[in-house]
C-alpha positions in Angstrom: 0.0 0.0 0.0 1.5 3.1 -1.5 1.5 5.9 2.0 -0.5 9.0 1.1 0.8 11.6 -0.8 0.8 15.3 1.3 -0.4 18.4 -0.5 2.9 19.6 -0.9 3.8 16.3 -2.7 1.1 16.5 -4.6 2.2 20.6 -5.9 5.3 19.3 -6.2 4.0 16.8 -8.7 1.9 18.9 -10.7 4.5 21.3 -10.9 7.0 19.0 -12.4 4.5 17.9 -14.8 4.3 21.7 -16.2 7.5 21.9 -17.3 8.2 25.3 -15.8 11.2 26.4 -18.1 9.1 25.8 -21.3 6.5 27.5 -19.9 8.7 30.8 -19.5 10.2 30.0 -23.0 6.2 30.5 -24.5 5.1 33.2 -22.5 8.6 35.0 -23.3 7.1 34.1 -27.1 4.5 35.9 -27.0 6.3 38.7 -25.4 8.8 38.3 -28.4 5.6 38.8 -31.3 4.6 41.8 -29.1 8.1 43.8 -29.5 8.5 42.9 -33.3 5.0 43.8 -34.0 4.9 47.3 -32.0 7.8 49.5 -30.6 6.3 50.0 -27.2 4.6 47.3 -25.4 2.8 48.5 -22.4 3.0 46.2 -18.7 -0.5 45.3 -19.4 -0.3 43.4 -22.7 3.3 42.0 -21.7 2.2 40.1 -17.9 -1.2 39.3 -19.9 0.4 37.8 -22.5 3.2 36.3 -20.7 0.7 34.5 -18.8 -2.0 33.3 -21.5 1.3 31.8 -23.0 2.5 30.2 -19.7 -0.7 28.7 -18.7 -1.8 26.9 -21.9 1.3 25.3 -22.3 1.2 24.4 -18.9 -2.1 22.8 -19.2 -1.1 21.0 -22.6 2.1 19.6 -20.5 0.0 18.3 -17.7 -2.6 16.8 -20.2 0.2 15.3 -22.2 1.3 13.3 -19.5 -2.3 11.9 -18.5 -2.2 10.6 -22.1 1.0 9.4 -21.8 0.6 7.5 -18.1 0.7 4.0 -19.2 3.5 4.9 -21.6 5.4 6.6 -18.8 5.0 3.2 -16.1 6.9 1.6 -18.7 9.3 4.3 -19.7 9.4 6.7 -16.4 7.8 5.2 -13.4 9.0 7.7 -11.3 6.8 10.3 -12.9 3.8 11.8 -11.1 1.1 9.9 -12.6 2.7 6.2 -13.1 3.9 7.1 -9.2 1.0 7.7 -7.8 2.0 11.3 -6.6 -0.4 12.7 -8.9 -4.0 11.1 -9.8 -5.2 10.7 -13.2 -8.4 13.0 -12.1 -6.1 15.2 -10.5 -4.2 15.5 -13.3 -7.1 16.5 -15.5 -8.8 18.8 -13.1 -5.2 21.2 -12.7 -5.3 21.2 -16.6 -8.6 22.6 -16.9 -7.8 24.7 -14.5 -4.7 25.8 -16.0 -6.6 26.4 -19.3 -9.6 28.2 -18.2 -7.2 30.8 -16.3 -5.0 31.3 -19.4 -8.3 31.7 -21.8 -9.5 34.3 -19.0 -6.2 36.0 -19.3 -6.4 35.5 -23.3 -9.8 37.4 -23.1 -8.4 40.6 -21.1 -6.6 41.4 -24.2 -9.1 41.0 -26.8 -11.6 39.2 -28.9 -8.8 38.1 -31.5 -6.5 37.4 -28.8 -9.1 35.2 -27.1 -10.1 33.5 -30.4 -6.3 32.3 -31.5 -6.0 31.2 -27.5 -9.0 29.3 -28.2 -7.6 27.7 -31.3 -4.2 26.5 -29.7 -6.2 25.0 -26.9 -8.4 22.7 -30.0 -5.0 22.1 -31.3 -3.4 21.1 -27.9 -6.7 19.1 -27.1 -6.6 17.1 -30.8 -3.1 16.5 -30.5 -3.1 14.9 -27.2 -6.4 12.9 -27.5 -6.4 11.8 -31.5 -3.9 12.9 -33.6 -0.2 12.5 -31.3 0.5 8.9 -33.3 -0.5 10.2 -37.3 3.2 10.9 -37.9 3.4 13.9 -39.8 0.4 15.4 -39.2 1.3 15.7 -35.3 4.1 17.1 -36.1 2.8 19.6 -37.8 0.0 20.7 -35.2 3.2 20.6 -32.5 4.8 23.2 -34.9 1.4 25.2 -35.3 1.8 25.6 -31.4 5.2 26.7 -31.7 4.2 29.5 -33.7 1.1 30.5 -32.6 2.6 33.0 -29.7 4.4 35.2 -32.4 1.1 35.7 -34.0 -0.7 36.0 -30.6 1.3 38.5 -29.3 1.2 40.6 -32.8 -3.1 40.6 -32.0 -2.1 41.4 -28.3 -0.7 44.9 -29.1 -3.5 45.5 -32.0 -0.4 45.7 -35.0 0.2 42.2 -36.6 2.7 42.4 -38.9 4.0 40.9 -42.4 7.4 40.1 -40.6 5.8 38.6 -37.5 3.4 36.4 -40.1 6.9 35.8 -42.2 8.6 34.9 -38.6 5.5 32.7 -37.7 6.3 30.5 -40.7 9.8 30.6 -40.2 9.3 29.1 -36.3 6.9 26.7 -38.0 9.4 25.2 -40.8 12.4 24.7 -38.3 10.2 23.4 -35.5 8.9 21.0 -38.1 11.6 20.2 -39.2 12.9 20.0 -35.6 10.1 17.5 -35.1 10.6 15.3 -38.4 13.8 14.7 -36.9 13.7 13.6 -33.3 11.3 11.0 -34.6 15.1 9.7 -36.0 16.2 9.8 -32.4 12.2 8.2 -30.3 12.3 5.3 -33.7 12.5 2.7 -31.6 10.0 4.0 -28.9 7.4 4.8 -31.6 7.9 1.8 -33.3 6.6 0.1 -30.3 4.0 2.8 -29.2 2.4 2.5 -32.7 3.5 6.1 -33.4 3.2 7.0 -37.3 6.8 8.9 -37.6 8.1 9.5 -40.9 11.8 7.7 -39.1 9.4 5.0 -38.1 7.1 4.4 -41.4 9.7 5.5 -43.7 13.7 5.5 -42.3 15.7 7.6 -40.7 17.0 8.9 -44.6 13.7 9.7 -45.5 13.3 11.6 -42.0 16.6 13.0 -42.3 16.2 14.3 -46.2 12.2 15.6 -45.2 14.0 17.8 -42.1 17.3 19.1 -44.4 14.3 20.3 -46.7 12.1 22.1 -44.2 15.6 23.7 -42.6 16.3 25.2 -46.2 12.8 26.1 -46.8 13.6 28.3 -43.8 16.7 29.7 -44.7 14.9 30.4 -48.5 12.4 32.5 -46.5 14.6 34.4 -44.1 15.8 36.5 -47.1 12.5 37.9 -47.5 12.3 40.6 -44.8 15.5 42.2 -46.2 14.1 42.1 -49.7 11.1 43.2 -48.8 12.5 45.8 -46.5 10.6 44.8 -43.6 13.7 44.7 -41.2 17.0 47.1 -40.7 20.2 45.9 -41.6 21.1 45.2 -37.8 19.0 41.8 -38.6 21.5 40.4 -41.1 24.6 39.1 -39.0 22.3 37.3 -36.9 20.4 36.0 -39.8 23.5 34.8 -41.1 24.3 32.9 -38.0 20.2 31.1 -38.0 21.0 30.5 -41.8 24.7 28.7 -41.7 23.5 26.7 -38.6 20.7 25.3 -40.6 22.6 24.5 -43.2 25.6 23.0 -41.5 22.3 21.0 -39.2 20.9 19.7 -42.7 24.5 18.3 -43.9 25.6 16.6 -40.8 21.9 14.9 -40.6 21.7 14.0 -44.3 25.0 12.6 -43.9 24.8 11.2 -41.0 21.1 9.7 -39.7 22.0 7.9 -36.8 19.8 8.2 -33.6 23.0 10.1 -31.8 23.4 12.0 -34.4 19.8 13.4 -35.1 19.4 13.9 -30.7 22.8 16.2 -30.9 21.5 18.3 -33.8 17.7 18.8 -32.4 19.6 20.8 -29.6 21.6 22.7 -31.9 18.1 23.5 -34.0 17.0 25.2 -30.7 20.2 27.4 -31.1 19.7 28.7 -35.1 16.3 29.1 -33.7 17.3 31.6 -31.1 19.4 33.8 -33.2 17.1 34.0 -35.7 14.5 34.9 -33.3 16.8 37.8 -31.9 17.4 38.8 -35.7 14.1 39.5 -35.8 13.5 41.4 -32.5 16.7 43.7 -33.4 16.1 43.7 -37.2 12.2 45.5 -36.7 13.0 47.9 -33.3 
């Protein structure tokens, strides 16, 4: 007989289950959309949308790992859920919680804000429940999530912008790509969850050559703010940075599609990620 779980314990659980630092990473998203889409953000639309960006994630996280519980007592007993620190109800209860408070905060900022918070929450919800296993086409709703916040936070300060929509897309390709690709490193997991990854259905080539595509498709499109003279010349070096990384990301991967190989470079994806996000923010200020 497991011995009862205190309340603390139980926080403690929850709050593991959250994911706190990818939490901050999306609310400091949508703070991101906000600054390239209007030069001054006021307190008010930066802690509203630092928290409709926290919260949602955090309920998606939690809900993710009910899903995932009998996956988990296989994988990670130790976790919340498969350990007992956390009930299943429990579980479902603190995401709807989560949820509701960050649709509240969605809806302090607007109609439009609380109508694309509404549509990450369907695409959280259909990810989780039906769609997680389809291969490519949960990858692509993970990737929709990623860069929803940019667009959010454009709505947020009432000036979405072509670059913002051109840095949406961006954050979409390389987080798809980013996605295509880990399935090289989980093959052998999804093989045996039944999960539909393009490493998994396909090979790790295949998954390698679809990723080395997206990363280019990116790098194709970053040169369109500067033609289009959307950004300042400030947003080239760090451009250039995002742009070698992917390409240097997509040769090691297409020559190399090993498991170890694919697990180091979807960290390094994060990085090309970041500096083009900050080529962005400095490019439009």
């Amino acid at each position: 007989m497991r011995p009862a779980i205190s309340p603390l314990g139980k926080a403690s659980g929850l709050v593991s289950m959250m994911r706190l630092p990818n939490c901050m990473m999306m609310g400091f998203a949508v703070i991101v959309g906000e600054a390239i889409a209007s030069p001054t953000v006021s307190a008010r639309a930066a802690i509203y949308g630092f928290g409709t960006g926290f919260l949602l994630l955090a309920a998606s996280m939690v809900l993710n790992d009910y899903f995932d519980r009998d996956i988990d007592a296989i994988n990670q007993p130790g976790r919340p859920l498969p350990a007992g620190i956390v009930r299943p109800e429990e579980a479902i209860s603190a995401s709807i919680v989560l949820g509701s408070i960050g649709l509240l905060f969605a809806g302090y900022s607007g109609i439009w804000t609380l109508l694309i918070a509404s549509v990450s929450v369907i695409v959280m919800v259909a990810y989780n429940t039906r769609i997680k296993k389809s291969g490519r086409l949960g990858n692509a709703l993970v990737s929709i999530n990623v860069a929803i916040p940019f667009i959010y936070g454009g709505f947020a300060v009432g000036s979405p912008t072509w670059s913002l929509a051109i840095f949406a897309l961006l954050a979409f390709l390389s987080s798809l790509g980013r996605e295509i690709m880990k399935g090289i490193v989980d093959v052998s997991g999804d093989t045996a969850k039944g999960v539909k990854s393009v490493a998994a259905t396909m090979g790790n080539t295949c998954a390698a050559q679809e990723s080395a595509i997206l990363f280019m498709a990116a790098v194709a499109l970053s040169v369109l703010p500067i033609a289009l003279g959307l950004v300042s010349n400030y947003y080239i070096p760090l451009a250039a940075i995002c742009d070698i990384g992917f390409f240097l990301t997509s040769y090691s991967i297409l020559t190399d599609a090993t498991p170890r190989n694919a697990k180091r470079n979807k960290n390094f994806v994060l990085v090309w990620m970041t500096f083009g996000l900050l080529a962005f923010v400095i490019g439009v200020l």
